[in-house]
C-alpha positions as CSV (number, residue, x, y, z in Angstrom):
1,X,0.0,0.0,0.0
2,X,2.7,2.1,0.5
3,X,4.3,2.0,-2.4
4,X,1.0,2.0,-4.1
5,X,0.4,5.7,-2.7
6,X,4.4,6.6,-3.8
7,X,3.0,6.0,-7.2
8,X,0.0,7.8,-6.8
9,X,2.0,10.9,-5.8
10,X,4.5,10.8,-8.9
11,X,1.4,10.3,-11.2
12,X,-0.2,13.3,-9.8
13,X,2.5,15.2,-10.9
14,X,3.6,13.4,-14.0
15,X,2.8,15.4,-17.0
16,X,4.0,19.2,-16.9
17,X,4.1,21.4,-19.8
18,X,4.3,19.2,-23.1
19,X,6.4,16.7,-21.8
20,X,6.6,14.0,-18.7
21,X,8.1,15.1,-15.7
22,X,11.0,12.6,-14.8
23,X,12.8,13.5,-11.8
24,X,10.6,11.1,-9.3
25,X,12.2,8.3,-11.4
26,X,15.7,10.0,-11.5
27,X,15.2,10.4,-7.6
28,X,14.4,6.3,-7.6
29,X,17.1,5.0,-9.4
30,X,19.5,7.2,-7.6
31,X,18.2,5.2,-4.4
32,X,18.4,1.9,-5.6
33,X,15.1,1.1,-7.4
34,X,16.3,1.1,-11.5
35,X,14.1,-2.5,-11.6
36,X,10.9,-0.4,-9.8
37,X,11.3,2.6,-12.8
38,X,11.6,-0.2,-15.4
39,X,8.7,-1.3,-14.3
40,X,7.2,1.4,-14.5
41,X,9.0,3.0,-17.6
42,X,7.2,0.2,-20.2
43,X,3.7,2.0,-18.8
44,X,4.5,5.3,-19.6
45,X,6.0,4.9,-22.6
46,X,2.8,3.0,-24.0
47,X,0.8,6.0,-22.3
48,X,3.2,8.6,-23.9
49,X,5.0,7.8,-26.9
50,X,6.3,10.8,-28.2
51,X,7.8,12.0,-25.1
52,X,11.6,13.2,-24.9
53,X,11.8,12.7,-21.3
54,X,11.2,9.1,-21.4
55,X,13.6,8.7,-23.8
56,X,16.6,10.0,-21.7
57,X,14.7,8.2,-18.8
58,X,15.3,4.6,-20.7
59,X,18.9,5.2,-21.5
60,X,19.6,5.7,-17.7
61,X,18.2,2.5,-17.1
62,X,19.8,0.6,-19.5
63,X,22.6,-1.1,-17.8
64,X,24.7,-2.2,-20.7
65,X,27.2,0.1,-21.3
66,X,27.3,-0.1,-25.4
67,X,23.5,-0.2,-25.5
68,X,23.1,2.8,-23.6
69,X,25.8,5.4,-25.2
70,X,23.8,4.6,-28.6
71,X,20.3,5.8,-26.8
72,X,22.2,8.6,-25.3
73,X,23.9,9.8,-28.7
74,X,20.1,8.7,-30.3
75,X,18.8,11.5,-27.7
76,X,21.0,13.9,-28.1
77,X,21.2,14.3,-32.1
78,X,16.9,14.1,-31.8
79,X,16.3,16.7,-29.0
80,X,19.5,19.1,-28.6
81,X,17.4,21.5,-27.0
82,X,15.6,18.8,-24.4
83,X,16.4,19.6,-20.9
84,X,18.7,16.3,-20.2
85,X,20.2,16.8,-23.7
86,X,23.6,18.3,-21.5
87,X,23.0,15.1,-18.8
88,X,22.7,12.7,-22.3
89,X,26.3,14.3,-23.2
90,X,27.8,13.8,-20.4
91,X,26.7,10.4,-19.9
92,X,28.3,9.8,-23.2
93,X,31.4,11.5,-22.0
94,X,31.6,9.4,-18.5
95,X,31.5,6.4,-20.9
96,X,34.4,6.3,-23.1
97,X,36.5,8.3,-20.1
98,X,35.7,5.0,-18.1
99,X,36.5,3.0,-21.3
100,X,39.7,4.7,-21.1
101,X,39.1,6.1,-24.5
102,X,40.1,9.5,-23.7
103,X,40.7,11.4,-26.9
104,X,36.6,10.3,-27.7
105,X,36.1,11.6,-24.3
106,X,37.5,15.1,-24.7
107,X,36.0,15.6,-27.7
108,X,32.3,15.2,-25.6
109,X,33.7,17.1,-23.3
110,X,34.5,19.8,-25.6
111,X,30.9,19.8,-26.9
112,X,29.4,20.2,-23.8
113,X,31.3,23.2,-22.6
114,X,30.6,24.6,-26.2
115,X,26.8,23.7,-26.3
116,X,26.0,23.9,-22.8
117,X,28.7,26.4,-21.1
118,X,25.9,26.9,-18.0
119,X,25.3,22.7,-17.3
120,X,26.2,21.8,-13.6
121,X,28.1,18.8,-15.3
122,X,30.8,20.3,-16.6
123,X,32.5,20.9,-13.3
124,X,31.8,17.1,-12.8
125,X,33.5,16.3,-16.2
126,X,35.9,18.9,-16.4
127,X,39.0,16.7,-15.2
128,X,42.4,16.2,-16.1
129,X,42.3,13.3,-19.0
130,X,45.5,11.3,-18.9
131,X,47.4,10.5,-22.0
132,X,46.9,6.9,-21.3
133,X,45.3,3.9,-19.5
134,X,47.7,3.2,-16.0
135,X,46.1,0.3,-13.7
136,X,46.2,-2.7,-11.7
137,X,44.3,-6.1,-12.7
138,X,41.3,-6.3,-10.0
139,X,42.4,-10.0,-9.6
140,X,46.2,-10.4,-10.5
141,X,47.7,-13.7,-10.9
142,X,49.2,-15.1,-7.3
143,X,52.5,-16.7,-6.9
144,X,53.8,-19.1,-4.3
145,X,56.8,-17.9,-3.4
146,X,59.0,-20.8,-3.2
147,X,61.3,-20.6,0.0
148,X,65.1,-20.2,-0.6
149,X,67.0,-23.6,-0.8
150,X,69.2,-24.5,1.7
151,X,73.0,-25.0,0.4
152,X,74.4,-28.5,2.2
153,X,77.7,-28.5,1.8
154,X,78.9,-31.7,0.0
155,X,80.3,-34.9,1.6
156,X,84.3,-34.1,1.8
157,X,85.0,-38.2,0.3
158,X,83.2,-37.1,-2.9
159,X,84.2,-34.6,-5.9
160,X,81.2,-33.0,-7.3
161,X,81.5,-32.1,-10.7
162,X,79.6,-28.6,-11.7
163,X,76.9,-29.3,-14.3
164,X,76.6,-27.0,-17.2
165,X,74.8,-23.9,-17.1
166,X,71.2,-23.6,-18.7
167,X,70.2,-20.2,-20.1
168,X,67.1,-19.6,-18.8
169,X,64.2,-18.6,-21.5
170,X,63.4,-14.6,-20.9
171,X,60.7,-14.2,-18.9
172,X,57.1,-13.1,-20.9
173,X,56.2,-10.0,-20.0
174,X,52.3,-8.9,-21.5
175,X,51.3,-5.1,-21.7
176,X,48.8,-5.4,-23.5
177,X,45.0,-6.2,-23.1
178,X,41.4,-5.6,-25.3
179,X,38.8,-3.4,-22.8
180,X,35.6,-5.6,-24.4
181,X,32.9,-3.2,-22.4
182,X,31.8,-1.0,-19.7
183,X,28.1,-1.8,-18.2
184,X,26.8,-0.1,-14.7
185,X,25.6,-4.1,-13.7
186,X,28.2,-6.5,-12.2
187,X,26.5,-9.4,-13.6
188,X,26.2,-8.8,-17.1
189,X,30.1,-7.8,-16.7
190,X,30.6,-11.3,-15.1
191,X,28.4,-12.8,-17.5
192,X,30.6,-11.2,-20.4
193,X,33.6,-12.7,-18.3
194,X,32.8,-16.3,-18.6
195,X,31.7,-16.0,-21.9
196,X,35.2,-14.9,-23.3
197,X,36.9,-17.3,-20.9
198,X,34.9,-20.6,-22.3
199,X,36.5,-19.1,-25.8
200,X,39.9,-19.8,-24.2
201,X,40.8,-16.3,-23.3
202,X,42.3,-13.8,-20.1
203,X,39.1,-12.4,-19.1
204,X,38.4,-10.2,-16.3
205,X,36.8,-6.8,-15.0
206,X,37.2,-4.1,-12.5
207,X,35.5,-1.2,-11.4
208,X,35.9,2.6,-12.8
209,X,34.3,5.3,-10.7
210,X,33.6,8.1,-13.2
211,X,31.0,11.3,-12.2
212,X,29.3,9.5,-9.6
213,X,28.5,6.3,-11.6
214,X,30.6,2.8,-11.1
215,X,31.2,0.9,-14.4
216,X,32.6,-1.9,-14.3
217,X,35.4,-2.7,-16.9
218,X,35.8,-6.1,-19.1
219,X,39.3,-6.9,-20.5
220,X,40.1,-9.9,-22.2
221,X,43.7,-11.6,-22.7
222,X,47.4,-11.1,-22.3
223,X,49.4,-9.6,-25.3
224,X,53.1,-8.7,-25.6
225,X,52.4,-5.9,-28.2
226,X,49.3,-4.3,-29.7
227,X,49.4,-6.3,-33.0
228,X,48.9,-9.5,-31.2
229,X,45.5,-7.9,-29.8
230,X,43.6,-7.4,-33.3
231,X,42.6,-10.9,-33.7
232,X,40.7,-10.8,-30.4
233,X,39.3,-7.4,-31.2
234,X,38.1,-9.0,-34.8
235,X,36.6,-11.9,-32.3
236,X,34.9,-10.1,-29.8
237,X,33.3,-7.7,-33.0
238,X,32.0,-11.0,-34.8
239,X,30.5,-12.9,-32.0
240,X,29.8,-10.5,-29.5
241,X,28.8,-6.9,-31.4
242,X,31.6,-5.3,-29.2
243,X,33.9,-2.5,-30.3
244,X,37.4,-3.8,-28.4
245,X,39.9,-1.3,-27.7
246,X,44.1,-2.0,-27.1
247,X,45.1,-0.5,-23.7
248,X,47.9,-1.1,-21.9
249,X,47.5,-3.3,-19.2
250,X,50.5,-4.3,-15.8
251,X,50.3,-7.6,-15.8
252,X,53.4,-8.1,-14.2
253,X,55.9,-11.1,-15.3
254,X,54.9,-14.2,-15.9
């Protein structure tokens, strides 16, 4: 019943001017309730078709990253003038900044201090963008680290004759990996995970805090240089619709 009567209240104030008044929704998701909106969303959009608002409202909830910058670039190029159209940009910008993509990123940025020089995000956007990706794998491989030997001297009755040195192969070091996507839900990031891993790949994510709004990062598998990534980029594109990028990755020596 309660709930019933929050509902009651939103719709009561739903529809101002010529367009649907979103911010109860906003106010929702920003506690926790995106599936309660969704819910919600499919009504009003039967109910209002046309409207902007609703637009913007169902690329907020949609949690997978690539998915949702296309509704948010959709929105933006349609209704420049709309009142989110700054929020759609930014969006857009927090994306490919959390994808590392940064020269993308600054170019959004660019437009929205152009278009919109009076949007409250710009402060939240306007941050120093690195030349390049720098970070930690969320899970790095562990070693066991094997405890030092303990020299015995030999028995004085017997002559030990040295053995011949191996040359030890050079250790494999891989700076490379392919960032396969960016979604706000853990799951479908860990669902995206096992998928490339069952194709015999490195696959991992970790989290990216970026205006507010955690997305969390899938890469995929250990290269030595950037050439060796295109194959997996080609792979990921064929099977999985997903735009791979090359970043540099410390994977440490293995």
């Amino acid at each position: 019943m309660k709930l019933k009567a929050v509902f009651l209240l939103v719709f009561a104030t739903l529809v101002f001017g010529q367009d649907v008044n979103i911010v109860p929704y906003l106010k929702l998701i920003e506690k926790g309730d995106i599936d309660l909106v969704k819910k919600e969303l499919n009504s009003l959009m039967g109910k209002y078709p046309d409207s902007q608002n609703l637009k913007f409202l169902e690329a907020v909830v949609t949690e997978d990253g690539d998915i949702a910058v296309d509704k948010y670039q959709q929105f933006y190029k349609n209704h420049p003038d709309n009142a989110y159209a700054d929020a759609a940009l930014y969006r857009i910008f927090s994306y490919y900044f959390a994808l590392g993509v940064y020269q993308k990123a600054d170019s959004y940025l660019a437009e929205l201090k152009a278009k919109y020089p009076d949007s409250p995000y710009i402060k939240a956007a306007n941050r120093k963008i690195p030349d390049k990706v720098e970070f930690v794998a969320a899970y790095p491989d562990n070693k066991i680290k094997e405890k030092p030997a303990v020299k015995t001297p030999p028995p004085p009755a017997k002559v030990t004759t040295p053995k011949p040195e191996v040359n030890k192969a050079p250790a494999v070091v891989y700076k490379y990996t392919v960032q396969a996507g960016a979604f706000s839900n853990k799951a479908n990031a860990k669902e995206l995970v096992s998928k490339i891993a069952i194709d015999g790949y490195f696959a991992d994510y970790y989290e990216k805090v970026v205006g507010g709004t955690t997305f969390n990062i899938v890469i995929a598998g250990k290269f030595v240089s950037k050439e060796e990534a295109v194959n997996l980029i080609d792979h990921l594109e064929t099977k999985y619709k997903l735009n791979g990028n090359v970043k540099e990755y410390n994977f440490g020596e293995h």
